[in-house]
Structure formats: structure tokens, C-alpha cells
VOGU-3710 file (C-alpha; in Angstrom, 3 decimals, decimal comma):
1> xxxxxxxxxx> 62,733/70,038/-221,992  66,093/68,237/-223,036  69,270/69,280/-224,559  72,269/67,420/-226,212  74,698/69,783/-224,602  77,159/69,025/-221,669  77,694/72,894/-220,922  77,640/74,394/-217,432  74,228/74,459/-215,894  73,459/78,445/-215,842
11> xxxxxxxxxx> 73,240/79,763/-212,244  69,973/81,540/-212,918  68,097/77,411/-213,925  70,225/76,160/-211,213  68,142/78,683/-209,106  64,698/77,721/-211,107  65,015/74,529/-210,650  66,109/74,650/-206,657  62,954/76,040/-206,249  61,060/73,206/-206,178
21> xxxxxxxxxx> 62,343/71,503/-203,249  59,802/74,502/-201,787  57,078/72,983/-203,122  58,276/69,144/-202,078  59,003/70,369/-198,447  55,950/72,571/-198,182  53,709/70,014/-198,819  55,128/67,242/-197,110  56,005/68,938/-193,678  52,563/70,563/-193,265
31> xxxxxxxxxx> 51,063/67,092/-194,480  53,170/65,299/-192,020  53,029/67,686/-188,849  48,921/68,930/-189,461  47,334/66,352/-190,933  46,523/64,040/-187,812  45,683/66,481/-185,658  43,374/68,636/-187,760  41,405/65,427/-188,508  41,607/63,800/-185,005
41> xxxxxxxxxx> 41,861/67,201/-182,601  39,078/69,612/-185,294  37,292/66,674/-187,039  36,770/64,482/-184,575  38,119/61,349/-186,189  39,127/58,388/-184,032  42,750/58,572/-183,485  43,145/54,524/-183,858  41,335/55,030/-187,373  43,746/57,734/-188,351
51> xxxxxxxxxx> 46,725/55,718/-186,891  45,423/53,084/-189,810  45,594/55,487/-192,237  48,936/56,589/-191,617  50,165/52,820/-191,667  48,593/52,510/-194,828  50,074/55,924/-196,287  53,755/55,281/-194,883  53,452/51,365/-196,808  51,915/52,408/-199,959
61> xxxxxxxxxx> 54,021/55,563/-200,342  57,190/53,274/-199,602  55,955/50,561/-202,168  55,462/53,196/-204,535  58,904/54,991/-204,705  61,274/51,732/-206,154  57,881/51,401/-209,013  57,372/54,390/-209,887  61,308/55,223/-210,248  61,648/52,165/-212,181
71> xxxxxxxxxx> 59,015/53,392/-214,855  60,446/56,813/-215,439  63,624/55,377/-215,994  61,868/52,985/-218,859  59,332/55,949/-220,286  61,117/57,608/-223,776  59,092/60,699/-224,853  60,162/63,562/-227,298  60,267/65,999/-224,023  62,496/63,635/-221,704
81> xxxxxxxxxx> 61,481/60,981/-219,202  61,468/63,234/-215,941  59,497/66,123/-216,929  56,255/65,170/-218,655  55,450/63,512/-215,437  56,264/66,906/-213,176  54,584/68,841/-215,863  51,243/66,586/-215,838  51,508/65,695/-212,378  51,856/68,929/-210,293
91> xxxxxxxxxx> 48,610/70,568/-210,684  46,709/67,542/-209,770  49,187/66,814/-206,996  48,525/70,736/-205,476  44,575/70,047/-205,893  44,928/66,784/-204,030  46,980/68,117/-201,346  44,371/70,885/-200,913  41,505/68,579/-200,621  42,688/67,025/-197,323
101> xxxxxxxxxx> 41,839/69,936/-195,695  38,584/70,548/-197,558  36,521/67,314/-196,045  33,106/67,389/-198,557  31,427/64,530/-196,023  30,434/64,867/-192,588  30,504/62,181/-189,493  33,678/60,959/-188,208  33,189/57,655/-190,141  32,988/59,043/-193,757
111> xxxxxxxxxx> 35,437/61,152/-192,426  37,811/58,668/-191,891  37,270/56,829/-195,501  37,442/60,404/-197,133  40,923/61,105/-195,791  41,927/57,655/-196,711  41,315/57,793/-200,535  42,118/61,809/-200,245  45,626/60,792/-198,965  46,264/57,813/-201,124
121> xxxxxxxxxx> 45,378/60,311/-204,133  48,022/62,177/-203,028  50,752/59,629/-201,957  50,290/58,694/-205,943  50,888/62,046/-207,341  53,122/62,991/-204,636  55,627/60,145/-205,869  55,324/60,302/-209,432  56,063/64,651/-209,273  58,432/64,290/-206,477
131> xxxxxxxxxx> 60,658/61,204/-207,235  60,995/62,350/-210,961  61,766/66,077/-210,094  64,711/64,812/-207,737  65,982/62,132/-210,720  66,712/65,097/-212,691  69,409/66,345/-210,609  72,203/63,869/-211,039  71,537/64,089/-214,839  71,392/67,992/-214,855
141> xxxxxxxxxx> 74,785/68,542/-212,812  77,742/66,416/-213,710  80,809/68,000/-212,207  81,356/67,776/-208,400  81,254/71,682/-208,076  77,785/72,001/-210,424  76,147/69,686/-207,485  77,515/71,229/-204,659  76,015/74,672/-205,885  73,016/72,976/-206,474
151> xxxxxxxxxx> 72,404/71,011/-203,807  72,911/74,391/-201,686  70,384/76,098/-203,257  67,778/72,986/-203,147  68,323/72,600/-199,183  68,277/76,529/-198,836  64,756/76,106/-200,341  63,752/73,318/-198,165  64,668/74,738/-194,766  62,760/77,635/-195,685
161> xxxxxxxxxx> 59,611/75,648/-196,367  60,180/73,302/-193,804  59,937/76,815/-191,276  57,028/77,788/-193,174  55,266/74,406/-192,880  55,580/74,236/-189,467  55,757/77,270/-188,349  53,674/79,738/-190,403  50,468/76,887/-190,759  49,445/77,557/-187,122
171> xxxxxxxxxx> 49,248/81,178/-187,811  47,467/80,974/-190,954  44,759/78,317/-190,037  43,640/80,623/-187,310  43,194/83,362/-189,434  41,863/82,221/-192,179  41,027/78,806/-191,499  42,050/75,398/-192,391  40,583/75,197/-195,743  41,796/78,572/-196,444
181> xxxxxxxxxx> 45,290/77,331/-195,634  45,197/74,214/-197,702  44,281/76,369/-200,746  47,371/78,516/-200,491  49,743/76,250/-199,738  48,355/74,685/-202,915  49,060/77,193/-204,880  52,400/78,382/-203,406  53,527/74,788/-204,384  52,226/74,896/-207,390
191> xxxxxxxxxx> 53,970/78,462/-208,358  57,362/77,174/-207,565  56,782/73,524/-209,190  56,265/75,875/-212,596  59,009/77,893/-211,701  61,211/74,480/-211,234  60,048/72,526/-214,392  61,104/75,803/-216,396  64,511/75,394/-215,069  64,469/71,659/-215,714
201> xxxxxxxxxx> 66,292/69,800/-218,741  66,980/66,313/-219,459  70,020/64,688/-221,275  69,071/63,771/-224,500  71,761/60,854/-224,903  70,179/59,307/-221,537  69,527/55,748/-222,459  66,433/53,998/-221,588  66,507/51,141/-218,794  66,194/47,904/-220,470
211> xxxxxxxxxx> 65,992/45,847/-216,968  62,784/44,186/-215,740  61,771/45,317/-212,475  62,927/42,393/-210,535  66,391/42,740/-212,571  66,480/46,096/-211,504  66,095/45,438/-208,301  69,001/42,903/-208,346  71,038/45,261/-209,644  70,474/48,141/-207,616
221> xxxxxxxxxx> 70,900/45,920/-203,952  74,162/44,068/-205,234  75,737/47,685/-205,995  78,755/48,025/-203,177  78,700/51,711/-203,249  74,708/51,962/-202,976  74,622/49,561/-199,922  76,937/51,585/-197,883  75,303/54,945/-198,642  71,817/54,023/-198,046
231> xxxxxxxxxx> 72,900/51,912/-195,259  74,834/55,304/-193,935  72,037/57,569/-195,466  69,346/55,566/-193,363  70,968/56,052/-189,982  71,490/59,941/-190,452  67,755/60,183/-191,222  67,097/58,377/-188,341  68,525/60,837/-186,156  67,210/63,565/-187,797
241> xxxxxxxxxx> 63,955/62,001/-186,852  64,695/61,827/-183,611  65,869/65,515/-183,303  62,725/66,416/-184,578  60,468/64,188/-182,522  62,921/64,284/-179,320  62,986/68,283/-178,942  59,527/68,348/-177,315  59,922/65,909/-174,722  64,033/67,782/-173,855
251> xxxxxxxxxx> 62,171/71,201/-173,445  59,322/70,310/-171,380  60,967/67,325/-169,084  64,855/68,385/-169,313  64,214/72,024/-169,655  60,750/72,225/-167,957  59,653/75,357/-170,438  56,658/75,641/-171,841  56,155/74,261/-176,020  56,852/77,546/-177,894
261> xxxxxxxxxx> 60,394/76,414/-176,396  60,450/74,223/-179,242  59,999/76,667/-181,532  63,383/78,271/-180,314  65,725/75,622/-180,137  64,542/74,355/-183,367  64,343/77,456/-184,951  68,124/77,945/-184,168  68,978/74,707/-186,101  66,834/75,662/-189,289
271> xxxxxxxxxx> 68,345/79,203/-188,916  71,368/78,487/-189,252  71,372/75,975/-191,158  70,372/78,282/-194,193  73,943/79,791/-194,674  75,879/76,824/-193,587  74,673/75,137/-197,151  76,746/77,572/-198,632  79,794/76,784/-196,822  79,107/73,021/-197,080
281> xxxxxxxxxx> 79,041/73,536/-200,759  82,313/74,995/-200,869  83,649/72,429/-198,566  82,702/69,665/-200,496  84,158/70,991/-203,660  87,486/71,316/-202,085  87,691/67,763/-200,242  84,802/65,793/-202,148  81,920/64,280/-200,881  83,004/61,267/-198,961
291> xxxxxxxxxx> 85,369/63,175/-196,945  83,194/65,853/-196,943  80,323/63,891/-195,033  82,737/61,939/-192,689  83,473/65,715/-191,605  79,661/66,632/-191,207  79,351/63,691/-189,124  81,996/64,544/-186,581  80,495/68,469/-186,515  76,875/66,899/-185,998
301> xxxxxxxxxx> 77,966/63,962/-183,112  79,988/66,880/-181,469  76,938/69,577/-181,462  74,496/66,699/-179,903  76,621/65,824/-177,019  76,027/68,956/-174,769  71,709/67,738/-174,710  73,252/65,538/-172,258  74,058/68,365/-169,959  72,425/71,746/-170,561
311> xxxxxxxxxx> 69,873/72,951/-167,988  68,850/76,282/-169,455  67,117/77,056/-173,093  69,844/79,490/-173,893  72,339/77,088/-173,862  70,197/74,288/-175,772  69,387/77,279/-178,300  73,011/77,438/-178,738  73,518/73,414/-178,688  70,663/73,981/-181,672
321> xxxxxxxxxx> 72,750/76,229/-183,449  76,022/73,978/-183,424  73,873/71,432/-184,310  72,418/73,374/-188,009  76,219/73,382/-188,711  76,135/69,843/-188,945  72,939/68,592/-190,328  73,596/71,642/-192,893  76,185/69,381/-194,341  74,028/66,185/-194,096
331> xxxxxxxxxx> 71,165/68,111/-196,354  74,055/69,556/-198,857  75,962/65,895/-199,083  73,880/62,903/-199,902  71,904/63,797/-202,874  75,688/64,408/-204,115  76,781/61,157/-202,930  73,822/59,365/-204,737  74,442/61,209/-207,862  78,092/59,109/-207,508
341> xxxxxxxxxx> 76,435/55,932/-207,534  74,395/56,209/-210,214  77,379/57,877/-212,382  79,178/54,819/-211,096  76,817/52,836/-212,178  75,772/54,005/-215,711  79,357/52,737/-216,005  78,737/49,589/-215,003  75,332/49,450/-216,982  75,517/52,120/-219,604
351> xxxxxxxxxx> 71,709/53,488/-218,841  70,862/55,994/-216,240  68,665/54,540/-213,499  68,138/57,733/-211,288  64,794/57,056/-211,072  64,908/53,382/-209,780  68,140/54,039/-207,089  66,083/57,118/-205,572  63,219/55,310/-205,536  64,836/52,281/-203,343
361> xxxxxxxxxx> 66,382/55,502/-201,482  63,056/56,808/-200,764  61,312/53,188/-200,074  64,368/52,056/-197,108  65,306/55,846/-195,894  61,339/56,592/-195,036  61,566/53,547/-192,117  63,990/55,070/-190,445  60,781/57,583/-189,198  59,363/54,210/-187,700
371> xxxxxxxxxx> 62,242/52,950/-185,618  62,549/56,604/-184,662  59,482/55,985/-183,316  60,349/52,804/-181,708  63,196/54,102/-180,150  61,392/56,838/-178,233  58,936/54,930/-177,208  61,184/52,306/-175,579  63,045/54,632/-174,074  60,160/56,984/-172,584
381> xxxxxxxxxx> 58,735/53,268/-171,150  61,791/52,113/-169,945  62,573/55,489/-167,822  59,305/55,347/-166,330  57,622/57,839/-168,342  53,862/58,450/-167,283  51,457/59,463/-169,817  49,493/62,803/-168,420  51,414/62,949/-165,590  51,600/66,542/-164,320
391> xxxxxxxxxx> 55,324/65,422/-162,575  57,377/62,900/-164,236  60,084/61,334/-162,168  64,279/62,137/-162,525  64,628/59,085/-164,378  62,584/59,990/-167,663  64,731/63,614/-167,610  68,349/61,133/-167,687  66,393/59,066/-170,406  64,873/62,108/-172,449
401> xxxxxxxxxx> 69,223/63,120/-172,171  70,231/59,721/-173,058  67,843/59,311/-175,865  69,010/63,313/-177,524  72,576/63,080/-176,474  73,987/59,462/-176,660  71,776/57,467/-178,843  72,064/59,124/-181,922  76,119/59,454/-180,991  76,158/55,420/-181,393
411> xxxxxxxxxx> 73,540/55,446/-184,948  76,398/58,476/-186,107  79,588/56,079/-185,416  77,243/53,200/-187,380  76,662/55,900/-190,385  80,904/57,344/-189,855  81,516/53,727/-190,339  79,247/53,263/-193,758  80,732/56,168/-195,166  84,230/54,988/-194,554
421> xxxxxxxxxx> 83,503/51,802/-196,800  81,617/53,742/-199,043  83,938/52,899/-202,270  83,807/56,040/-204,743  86,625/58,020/-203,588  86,538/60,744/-205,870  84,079/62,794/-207,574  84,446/61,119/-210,937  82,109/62,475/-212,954  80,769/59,801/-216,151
431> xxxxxxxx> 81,382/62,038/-219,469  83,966/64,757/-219,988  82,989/68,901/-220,614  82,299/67,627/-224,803  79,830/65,382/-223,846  81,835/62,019/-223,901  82,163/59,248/-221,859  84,604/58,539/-220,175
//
């Protein structure tokens, strides 16, 4: 839907449309954690075929983001130029997502070509829903408060489907199967993509992009304050992937627990990272964004620095915990700090372009997964790491430290120092309460 008016967003849509950041995470954690090993561990599928696939999702769904961004922010319809894409999209993107887990062929071969088209369905639909759902929230909240609120209720959603995801999909797919399991996380996305789109609206001043693509482009990489934030966005993702993908190798080599140990140190973060949005959100409308995230930075380096020492899984449960505070912030912060450049630039250009800048968000910010992966590995090789070893020697635990502990300490100076050039200073917002521009 749109509306002409520039009135406060009412807290009840601010909650509808939150909700879909369920669906988004839902589907994209339990895609990205289960998919592999269901088809390579249950199916049988060669692992180097799979690996192809992957290479070939991760570059097509990269390619896609910066196109697909750049048409929504040319379409002009009577009901907006975000939503009749989330409204057509979603169903088909809940039935694709389902199907990966439904294979209709058998042999590991047809396997293998099944789960490539099945997954390439999806990266399509995935985008076009997903990209356009988040372009609406920079043109839905305007004032620096509206988007802290906001934001805190989106990344309250998406911790709690990022636990389910992961967490809940080993229960259910050995209950009720992995078909079974597909299905209802289908629908459960589904549900709250409905529930989101009736909480959507669309500006109905918005001007349509005029740019070419290869304009746009131009336009969007020669913007100062979008440099330094992606720049700075890129290198907190990066160690968020390494968190992630680091945790299993500090529990069972630094630790020496067993894997559900995983489960409790990262559980910690996600835990309490859930109220901490709130108090980001407040933060953030008291100091503003920049400051706000130069803060969350210093929190997050600090909570990192004791994997570089703690021998017990008490203690990392508790470095966990410090470290929620932190990425809590990160989570709340840059969507805000994106809306600013594209208020900042409608200023400069006098159209909104929300869908092109998140799409070049989404195409650089989704590498930082690869160098994450890099990074481990040359770290894991360098320390003498083993591959099925039962022992491993001392030098892979001070290189499992190093790599949780002090590299992501230098990519978070890197990302302090982005954010300190980052030139919007205040959370100018681009019309006043009548609808104006400034």
C-alpha cells in the first residue's frame, strides 16, 4: 500500500512489518547451515559437486542484489514500487524454499542438477522479496528515533529465527523428517511475510530513478558517505562470520568439549542479544548513529579479547554474553546508518534509490563470508592443523585463540576507523513532520 502522509509510523505496523525479518532469517539460516549437509551427508551428493553449486549460488545471488535493486527503484505501479514484488513474490519464494528439501529425482547426479536449478529458483525470488522488503524501511521511518524502534524490533525478530534455524531444524528433521521440515518452515515464512506486507506502506511522493544502470552504479560508488559505511559495514560482517564459523573449532581444540558446546556459547550471544536491541535503540536515539556504532565497536573488540585466554566453557559462555552486547548494537545500527545515505543522497539526486544502495550493500557485504573463509583456513594450515586428527598439536589451540581473539580486534580498528570518516554526522532526516523537504 502507499500513503501521502509523513505521520508517525504506528507502533502496532512498526511491529507488522518487523516481522518479516522472521521470515528473511528463517529461510536463509536453515538454507545456509542445512542445505549442504542434508544433500551431501542424507543424499549422497558429491561434496565437490555441491561445493559448485554453492559457488554458483553465492555469484549469482551477489550479481543479482545491485539488478534487482536497481529495477524496483525504476518500477511505478498504483500500489508502490516495493510491495507488489513482496506481495507476488513470497508465496513462490516459500514453495521454492520448500522444494530443496523435497528432491522429486533420484541418483546423486540428477540430484546434483535438481538442487542446482531448485536453488537458483530460489536465489531469484529470494532477492526480489527480500531486497525490496528491506528498501521499504528507510522510506517508512524518517526520524532517527522511528528507525531506532524499528530496527529493534526487526533484529529482535531475526535473532529469534536465526535460534530457530539453527537450532530447532535438527530437532524437527528427526521427528518429522526433512521434507516435513521444509514444508513448515515454508509456511511459517510465509505467515509472517503476510503479516509484514500488511504493515508495509510506501511514500507516495517517492520519485522514480531516472539513472541507467551503469549511471547508477557511478553514482552509488562515488558517494563519500556510502564508501565508508560499506567499507566499515563489510569488515563487521566479516567478523561476525568468523564468530560464527570460529566457535566450533574454540570449543573442541581450545576448550576440548564436545559440539553441543557450541550450542552454549552461542546461545549466550543470541540470548542476550534479544534485549540489548532495545537498549541499543535507545542509545542511538540519544547520541545518533555514528557515535552510536563507534561505541558498539569498542563493547564488541572488548568482549572478544578474553577468547584469547579462557580455558573453561563457563567463562567463554560469559565471554559470549559480553559479546551479544556488542554485536546487539551492530544488528540495531547499520540499516540506520544506510537509511542516512540514501536520505543524504535523495538530496543530492532528488529520487530515492533504496533499492539500488542495498542492493550494492548486499552484492560487496555477502564476500566478506568468503574471506571469512579464507582466513580460517590460512590460519588452521599455518598452525599445523591436521584434518581427522584425533590430537591436534598446542600450536593450532594458540592459532584457533589468535584467529577468535586478535584477528577480528585488527578488522574492528579497520571498521572504528571507516566509521570515523563516515561523513553524516547527524541524523538529518530529508523532509520535515508536514511532509516537506528540507
Amino acid at each position: 500500500m502507499t500513503r501521502g502522509s509523513e505521520g508517525p509510523v504506528r507502533r502496532g505496523q512498526m511491529l507488522a512489518y518487523g516481522s518479516g525479518n522472521l521470515s528473511v532469517n528463517l529461510l536463509s539460516q536453515a538454507f545456509a547451515t542445512f542445505a549442504t549437509f542434508y544433500y551431501v551427508d542424507h543424499l549422497g551428493v558429491d561434496p565437490s559437486l555441491i561445493g559448485v553449486a554453492m559457488v554458483i549460488h553465492g555469484i549469482v545471488n551477489a550479481v543479482l542484489n545491485p539488478l534487482v535493486g536497481h529495477v524496483s527503484d525504476r518500477t511505478r505501479t498504483r500500489w508502490g514500487r516495493r510491495v507488489p514484488y513482496i506481495a507476488i513474490g513470497m508465496a513462490p519464494l516459500a514453495a521454492a524454499f520448500t522444494m530443496i528439501w523435497i528432491p522429486l529425482v533420484d541418483g546423486a547426479t540428477a540430484r546434483f542438477w535438481y538442487f542446482l536449478v531448485v536453488v537458483l529458483v530460489y536465489d531469484v525470488l529470494f532477492v526480489v522479496v527480500v531486497l525490496n522488503y528491506v528498501a521499504l524501511f528507510p522510506e517508512m521511518f524518517t526520524t532517527i528515533a522511528e528507525r531506532a524502534r524499528a530496527a529493534s524490533w526487526r533484529q529482535m525478530f531475526a535473532i529469534v529465527s536465526m535460534i530457530v534455524g539453527v537450532a530447532a531444524a535438527p530437532l524437527l528433521y528427526g521427528a518429522i523428517g526433512w521434507a516435513a521440515m521444509g514444508v513448515s518452515f515454508g509456511v511459517v515464512a510465509l505467515a509472517f511475510f503476510a503479516l509484514s506486507l500488511r504493515g508495509s506502506t510506501e511514500r507516495v511522493h517517492a520519485e522514480r530513478e531516472s539513472f541507467g544502470f551503469l549511471a547508477a552504479l557511478r553514482y552509488t560508488l562515488a558517494n563519500r558517505a556510502f564508501v565508508t559505511y560499506v567499507t566499515g559495514s563489510f569488515l563487521l560482517q566479516l567478523t561476525f562470520a568468523l564468530l560464527q564459523a570460529g566457535i566450533p573449532f574454540f570449543t573442541k581444540y581450545a576448550l576440548g568439549e564436545a559440539d553441543s558446546a557450541n550450542t552454549v556459547v552461542l546461545g549466550a550471544v543470541f540470548v542476550v542479544a534479544i534485549p540489548m536491541v532495545y537498549v541499543w535503540s535507545r542509545v542511538t536515539t540519544r547520541i545518533g548513529p555514528r557515535r552510536a556504532v563507534l561505541v558498539a565497536i569498542v563493547v564488541y573488540g572488548g568482549a572478544l579479547v578474553p577468547f584469547l585466554l579462557v580455558g573453561s566453557l563457563l567463562l567463554a559462555a560469559v565471554t559470549g554474553a559480553a559479546i551479544g552486547v556488542g554485536i546487539a548494537g551492530m544488528l540495531v545500527l547499520l540499516e540506520i546508518l544506510l537509511a542516512e545515505v540514501i536520505d543524504d543522497d535523495e538530496r543530492r539526486t532528488g529520487t530515492r534509490r533504496e533499492g539500488m544502495y542495498f542492493g550494492m550493500n548486499g552484492f560487496i557485504v555477502r564476500w566478506a563470508v568468503s574471506l571469512q573463509a579464507v582466513i580460517i583456513t590460512v590460519v588452521l594450515s599455518r598452525s599445523g592443523y591436521h584434518n581427522g586428527a584425533a590430537v591436534q598439536p598446542d600450536s593450532v589451540v594458540t592459532g584457533v585463540r589468535l584467529m577468535m581473539g586478535a584477528v577480528p580486534l585488527v578488522v574492528l580498528a579497520l571498521a572504528f576507523g571507516c566509521f570515523l570518516l563516515y561523513p553524516l554526522r547527524s541524523g538529518t532526516r530529508p523532509r520535515d513532520e508536514t511532509g516537506a523537504h528540507r
